[in-house]
BAFI-3210 file (N, C-alpha, C; in Angstrom, 3 decimals, decimal comma, padded with zeros to 6 digits):
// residues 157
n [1|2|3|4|5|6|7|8|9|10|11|12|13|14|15|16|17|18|19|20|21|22|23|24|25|26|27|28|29|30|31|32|33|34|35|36|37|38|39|40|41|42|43|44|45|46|47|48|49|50|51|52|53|54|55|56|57|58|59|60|61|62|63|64|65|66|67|68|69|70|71|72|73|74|75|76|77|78|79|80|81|82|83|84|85|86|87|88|89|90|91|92|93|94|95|96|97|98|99|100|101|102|103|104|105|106|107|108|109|110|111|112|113|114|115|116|117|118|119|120|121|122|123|124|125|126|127|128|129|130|131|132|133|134|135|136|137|138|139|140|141|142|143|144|145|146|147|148|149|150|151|152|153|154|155|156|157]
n.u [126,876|128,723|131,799|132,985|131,155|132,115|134,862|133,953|132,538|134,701|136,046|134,913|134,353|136,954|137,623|135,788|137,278|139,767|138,939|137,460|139,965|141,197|140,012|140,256|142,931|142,805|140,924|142,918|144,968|144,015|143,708|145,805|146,681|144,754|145,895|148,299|148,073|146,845|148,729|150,662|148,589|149,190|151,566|152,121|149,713|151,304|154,101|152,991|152,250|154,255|155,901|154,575|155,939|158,329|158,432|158,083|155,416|152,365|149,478|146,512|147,048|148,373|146,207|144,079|145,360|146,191|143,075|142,777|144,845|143,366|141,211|142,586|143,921|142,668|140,999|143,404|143,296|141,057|142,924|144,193|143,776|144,289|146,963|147,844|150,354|154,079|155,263|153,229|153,141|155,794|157,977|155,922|154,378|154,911|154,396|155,224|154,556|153,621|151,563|149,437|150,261|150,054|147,627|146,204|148,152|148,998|146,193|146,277|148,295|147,574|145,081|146,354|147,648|145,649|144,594|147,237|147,057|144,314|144,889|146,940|145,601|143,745|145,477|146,788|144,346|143,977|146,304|149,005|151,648|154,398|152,661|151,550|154,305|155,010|153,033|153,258|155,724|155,153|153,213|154,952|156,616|155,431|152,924|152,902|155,208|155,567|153,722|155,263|157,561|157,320|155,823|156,190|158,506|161,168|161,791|163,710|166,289]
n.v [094,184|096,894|097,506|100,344|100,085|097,917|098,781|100,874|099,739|097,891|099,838|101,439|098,685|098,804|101,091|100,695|098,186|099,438|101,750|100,107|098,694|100,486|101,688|099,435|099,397|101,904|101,337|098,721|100,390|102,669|099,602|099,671|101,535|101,468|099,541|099,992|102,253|100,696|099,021|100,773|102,087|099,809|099,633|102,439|101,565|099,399|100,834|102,374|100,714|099,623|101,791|102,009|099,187|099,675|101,977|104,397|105,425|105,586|103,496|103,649|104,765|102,580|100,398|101,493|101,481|098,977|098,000|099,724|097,867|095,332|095,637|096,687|094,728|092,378|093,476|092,109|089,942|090,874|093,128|092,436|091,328|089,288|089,871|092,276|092,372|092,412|091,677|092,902|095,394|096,623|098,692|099,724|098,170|095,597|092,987|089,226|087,365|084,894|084,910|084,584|081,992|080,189|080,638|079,586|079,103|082,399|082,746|081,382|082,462|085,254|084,302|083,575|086,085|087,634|086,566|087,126|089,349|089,560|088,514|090,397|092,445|091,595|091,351|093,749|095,212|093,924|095,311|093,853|094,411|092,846|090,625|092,250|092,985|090,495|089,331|091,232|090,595|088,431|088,685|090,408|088,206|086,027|086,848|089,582|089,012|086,328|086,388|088,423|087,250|084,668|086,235|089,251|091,429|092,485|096,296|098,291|099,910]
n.w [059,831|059,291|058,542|059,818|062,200|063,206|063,745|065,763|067,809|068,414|069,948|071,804|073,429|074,252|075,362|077,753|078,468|079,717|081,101|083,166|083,871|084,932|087,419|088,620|089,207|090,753|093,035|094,026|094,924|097,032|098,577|099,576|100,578|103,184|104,207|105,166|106,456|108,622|109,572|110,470|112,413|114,217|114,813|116,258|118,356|119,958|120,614|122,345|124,208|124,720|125,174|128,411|129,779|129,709|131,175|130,457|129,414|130,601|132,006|131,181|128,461|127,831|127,618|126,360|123,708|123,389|123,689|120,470|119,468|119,045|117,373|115,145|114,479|113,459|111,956|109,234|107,430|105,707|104,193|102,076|099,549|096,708|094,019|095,496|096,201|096,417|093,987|092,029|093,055|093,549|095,469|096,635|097,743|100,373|100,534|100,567|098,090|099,005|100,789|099,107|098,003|100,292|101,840|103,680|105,724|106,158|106,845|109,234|110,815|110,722|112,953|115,052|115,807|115,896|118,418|120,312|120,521|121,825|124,139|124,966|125,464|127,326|129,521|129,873|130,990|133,572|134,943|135,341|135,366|134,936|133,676|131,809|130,210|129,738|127,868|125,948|125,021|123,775|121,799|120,046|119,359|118,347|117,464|115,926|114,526|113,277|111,397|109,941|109,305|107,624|105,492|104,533|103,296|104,109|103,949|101,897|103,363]
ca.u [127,514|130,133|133,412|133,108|130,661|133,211|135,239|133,583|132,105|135,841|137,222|134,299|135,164|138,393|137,514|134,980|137,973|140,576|138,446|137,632|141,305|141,870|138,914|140,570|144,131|142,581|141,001|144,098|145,901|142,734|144,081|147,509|146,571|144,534|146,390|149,528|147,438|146,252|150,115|151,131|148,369|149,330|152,851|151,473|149,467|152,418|154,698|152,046|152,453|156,285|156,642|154,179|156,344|159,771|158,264|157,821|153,994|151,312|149,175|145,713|147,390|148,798|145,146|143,530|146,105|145,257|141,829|142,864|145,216|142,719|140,497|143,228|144,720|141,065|141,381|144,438|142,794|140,780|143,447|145,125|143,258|145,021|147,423|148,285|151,637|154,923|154,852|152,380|153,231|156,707|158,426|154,761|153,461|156,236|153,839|155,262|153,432|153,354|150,439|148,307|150,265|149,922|146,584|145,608|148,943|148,501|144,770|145,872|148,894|146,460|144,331|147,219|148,294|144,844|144,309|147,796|146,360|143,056|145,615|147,646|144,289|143,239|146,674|146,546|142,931|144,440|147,096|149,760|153,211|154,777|152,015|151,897|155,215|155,379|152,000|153,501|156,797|154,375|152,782|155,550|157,399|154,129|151,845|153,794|156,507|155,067|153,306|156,126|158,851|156,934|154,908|156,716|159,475|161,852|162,464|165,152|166,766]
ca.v [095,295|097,404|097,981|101,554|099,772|096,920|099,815|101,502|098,694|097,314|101,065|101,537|098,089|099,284|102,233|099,985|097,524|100,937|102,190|098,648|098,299|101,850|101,822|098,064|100,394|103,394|100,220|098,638|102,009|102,232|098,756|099,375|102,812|101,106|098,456|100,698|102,962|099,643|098,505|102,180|102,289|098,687|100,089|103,153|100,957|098,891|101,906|102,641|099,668|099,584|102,780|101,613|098,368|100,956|103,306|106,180|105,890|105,155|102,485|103,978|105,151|101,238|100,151|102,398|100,934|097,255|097,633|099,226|096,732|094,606|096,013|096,870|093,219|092,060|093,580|091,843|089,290|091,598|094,029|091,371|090,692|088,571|090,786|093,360|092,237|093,141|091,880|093,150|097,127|096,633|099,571|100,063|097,014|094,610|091,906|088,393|086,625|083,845|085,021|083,974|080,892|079,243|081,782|078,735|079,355|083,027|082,844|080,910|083,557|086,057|083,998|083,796|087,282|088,128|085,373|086,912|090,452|089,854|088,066|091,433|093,469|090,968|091,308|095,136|095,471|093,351|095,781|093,074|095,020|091,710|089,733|092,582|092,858|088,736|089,431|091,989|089,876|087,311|089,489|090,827|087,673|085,208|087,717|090,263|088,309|084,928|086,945|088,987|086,748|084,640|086,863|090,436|091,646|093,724|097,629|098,775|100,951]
ca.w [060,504|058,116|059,198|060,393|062,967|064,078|065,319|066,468|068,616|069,378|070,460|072,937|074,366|074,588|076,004|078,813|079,643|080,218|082,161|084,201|084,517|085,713|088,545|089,232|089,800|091,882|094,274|094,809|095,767|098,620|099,450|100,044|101,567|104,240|104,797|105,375|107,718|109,588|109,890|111,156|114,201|114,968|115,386|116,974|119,471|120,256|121,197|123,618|125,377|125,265|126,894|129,714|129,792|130,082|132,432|130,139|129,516|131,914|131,807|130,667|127,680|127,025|127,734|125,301|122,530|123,696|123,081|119,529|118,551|119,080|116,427|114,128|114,103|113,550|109,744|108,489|106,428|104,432|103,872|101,799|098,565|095,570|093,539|096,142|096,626|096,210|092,562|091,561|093,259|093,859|096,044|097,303|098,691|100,514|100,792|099,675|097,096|099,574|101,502|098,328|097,508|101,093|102,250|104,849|106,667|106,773|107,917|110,719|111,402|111,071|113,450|116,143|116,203|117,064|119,998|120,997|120,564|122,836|125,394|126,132|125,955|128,661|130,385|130,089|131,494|134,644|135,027|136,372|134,727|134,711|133,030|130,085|129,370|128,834|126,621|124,732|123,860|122,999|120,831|119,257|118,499|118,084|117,412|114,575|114,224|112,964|109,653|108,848|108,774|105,927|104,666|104,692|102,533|104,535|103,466|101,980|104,388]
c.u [128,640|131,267|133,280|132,501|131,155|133,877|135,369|132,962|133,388|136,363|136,185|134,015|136,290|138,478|136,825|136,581|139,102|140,108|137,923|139,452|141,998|140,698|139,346|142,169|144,198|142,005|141,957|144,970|145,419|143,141|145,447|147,767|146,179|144,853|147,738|149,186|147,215|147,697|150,617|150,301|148,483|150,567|152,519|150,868|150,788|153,941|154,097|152,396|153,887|156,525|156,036|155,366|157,940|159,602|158,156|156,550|153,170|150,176|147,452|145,767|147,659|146,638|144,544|144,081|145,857|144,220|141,868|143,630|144,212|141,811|141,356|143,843|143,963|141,017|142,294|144,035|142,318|141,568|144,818|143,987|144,053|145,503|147,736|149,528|152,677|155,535|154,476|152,587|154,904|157,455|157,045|153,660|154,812|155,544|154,192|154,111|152,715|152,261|149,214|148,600|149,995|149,015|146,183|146,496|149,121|147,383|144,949|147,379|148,151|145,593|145,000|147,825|146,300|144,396|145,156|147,394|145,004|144,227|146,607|146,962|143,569|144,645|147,023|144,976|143,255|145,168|148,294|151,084|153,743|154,223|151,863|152,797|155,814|154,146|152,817|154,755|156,222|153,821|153,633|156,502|156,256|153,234|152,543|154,499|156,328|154,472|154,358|157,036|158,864|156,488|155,397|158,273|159,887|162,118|163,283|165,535|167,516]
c.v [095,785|097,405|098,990|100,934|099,309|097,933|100,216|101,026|098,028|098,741|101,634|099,960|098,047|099,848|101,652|099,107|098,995|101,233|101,242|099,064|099,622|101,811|100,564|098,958|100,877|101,827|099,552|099,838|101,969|101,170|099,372|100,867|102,284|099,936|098,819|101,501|102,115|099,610|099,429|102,407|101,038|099,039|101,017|102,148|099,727|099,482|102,867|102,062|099,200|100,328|102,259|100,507|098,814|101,903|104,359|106,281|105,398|103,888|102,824|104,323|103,652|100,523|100,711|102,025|099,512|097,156|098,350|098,424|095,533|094,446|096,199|095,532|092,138|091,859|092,945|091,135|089,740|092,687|093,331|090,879|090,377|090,060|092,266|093,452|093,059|093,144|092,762|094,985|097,100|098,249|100,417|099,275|095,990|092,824|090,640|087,888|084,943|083,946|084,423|082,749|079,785|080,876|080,846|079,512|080,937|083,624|082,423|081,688|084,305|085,708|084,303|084,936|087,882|087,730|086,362|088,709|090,874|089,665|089,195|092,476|092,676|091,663|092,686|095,436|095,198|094,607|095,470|093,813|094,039|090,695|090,740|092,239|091,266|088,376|090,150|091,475|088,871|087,478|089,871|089,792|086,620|085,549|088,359|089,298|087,113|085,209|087,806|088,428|085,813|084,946|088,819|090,381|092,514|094,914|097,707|100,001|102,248]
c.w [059,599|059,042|060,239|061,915|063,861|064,973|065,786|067,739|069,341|070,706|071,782|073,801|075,260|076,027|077,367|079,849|080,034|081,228|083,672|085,064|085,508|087,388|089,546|090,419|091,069|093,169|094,741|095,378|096,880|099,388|100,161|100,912|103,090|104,895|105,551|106,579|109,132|110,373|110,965|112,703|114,216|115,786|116,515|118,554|120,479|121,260|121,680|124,658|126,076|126,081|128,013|129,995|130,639|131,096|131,571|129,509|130,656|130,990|131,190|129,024|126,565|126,631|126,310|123,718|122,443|122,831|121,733|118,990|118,224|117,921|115,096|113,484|113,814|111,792|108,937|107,730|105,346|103,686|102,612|100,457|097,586|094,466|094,092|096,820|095,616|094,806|092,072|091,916|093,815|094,338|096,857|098,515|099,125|101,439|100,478|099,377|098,072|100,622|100,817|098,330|098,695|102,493|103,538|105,776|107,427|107,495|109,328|111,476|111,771|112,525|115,212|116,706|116,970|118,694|120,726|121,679|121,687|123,933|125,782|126,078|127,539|129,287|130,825|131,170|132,774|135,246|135,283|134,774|134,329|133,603|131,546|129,718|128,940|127,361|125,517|124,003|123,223|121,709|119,825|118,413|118,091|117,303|115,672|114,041|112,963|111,541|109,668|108,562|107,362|105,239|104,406|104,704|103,390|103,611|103,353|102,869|104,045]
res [x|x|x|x|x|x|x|x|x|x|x|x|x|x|x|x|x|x|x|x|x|x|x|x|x|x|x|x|x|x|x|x|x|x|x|x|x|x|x|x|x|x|x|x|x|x|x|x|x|x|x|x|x|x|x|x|x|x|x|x|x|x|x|x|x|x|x|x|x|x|x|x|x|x|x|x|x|x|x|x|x|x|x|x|x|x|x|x|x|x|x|x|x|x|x|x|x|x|x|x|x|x|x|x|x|x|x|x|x|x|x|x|x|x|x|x|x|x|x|x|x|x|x|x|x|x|x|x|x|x|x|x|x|x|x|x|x|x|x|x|x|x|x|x|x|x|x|x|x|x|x|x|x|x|x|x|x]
***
C-alpha cells in the first residue's frame, strides 16, 4: 500500500469515527430531551393532583394524571443510559454520576417510586380525598423524593 493510500485510508477512518461520535452526540441530546419532557409531565401530573388535594382542581382531572404518572414513572430506567449525566453534559443534564456507579440502588428507587405511583393511581380511582392526599405525600417524599436526593443535582437558581 503507498503512502498516499495509508491516508487516505486513515482520513476516511477519521472521517467514519467523526461521524460515529457525532450521531453518538445528536442521540444523547434525544436522551436528555426525553428524559426532560418525561420529568416535566411527571411534574405536570403531580400539580394535577395537588390542586385536587387543595381544592382547586377536581378530581377527574387528578385521576387522568394518576393514570399518567403511572406511565411516565414506568420510563425512568431507560431514560438513564451510561454517560448522560451531569459530567458528561454539564448545565444540561443534572443527573449525578451516582446513578451509574450504584445502578442497583437506583433500579430499586426507580422500582419504589413506581409501586408508590400505582398506589395513588389506586387511591385516586377510589376517590377517598383523605387516602390520596397521604398517597400523594407518599409519593412525593418516597416516591420523587428517594431518586432525587441521591441521584439529582439541584439547579442553580
Amino acid at each position: 500500500m503507498s503512502t498516499s493510500s495509508k491516508w487516505i485510508a486513515l482520513s476516511a477512518i477519521a472521517l467514519i469515527a467523526g461521524l460515529y461520535a457525532e450521531a453518538a452526540r445528536a442521540d444523547d441530546a434525544a436522551v436528555l430531551d426525553s428524559r426532560s419532557a418525561t420529568m416535566k409531565a411527571q411534574g405536570k401530573d403531580m400539580g394535577a393532583i395537588k390542586a385536587f388535594t387543595e381544592d382547586k382542581g377536581d378530581l377527574a382531572a387528578a385521576q387522568a394524571a394518576g393514570a399518567d404518572l403511572v406511565i411516565q414513572v414506568g420510563k425512568i430506567p431507560d431514560l438513564f443510559p451510561k454517560n448522560t449525566g451531569i459530567t458528561a453534559f454539564p448545565g444540561k443534564s443534572y443527573a449525578r454520576d451516582a446513578i451509574w456507579t450504584d445502578w442497583d440502588k437506583f433500579l430499586a428507587d426507580a422500582k419504589t417510586a413506581s409501586a408508590k405511583a400505582d398506589a395513588l393511581n389506586t387511591a385516586l380511582k377510589g376517590g377517598d380525598k383523605a387516602a390520596i392526599t397521604a398517597a400523594f405525600g407518599d409519593m412525593g417524599k418516597n416516591g420523587c423524593g428517594a431518586c432525587h436526593e441521591p441521584f439529582r443535582e439541584k439547579k442553580p437558581t
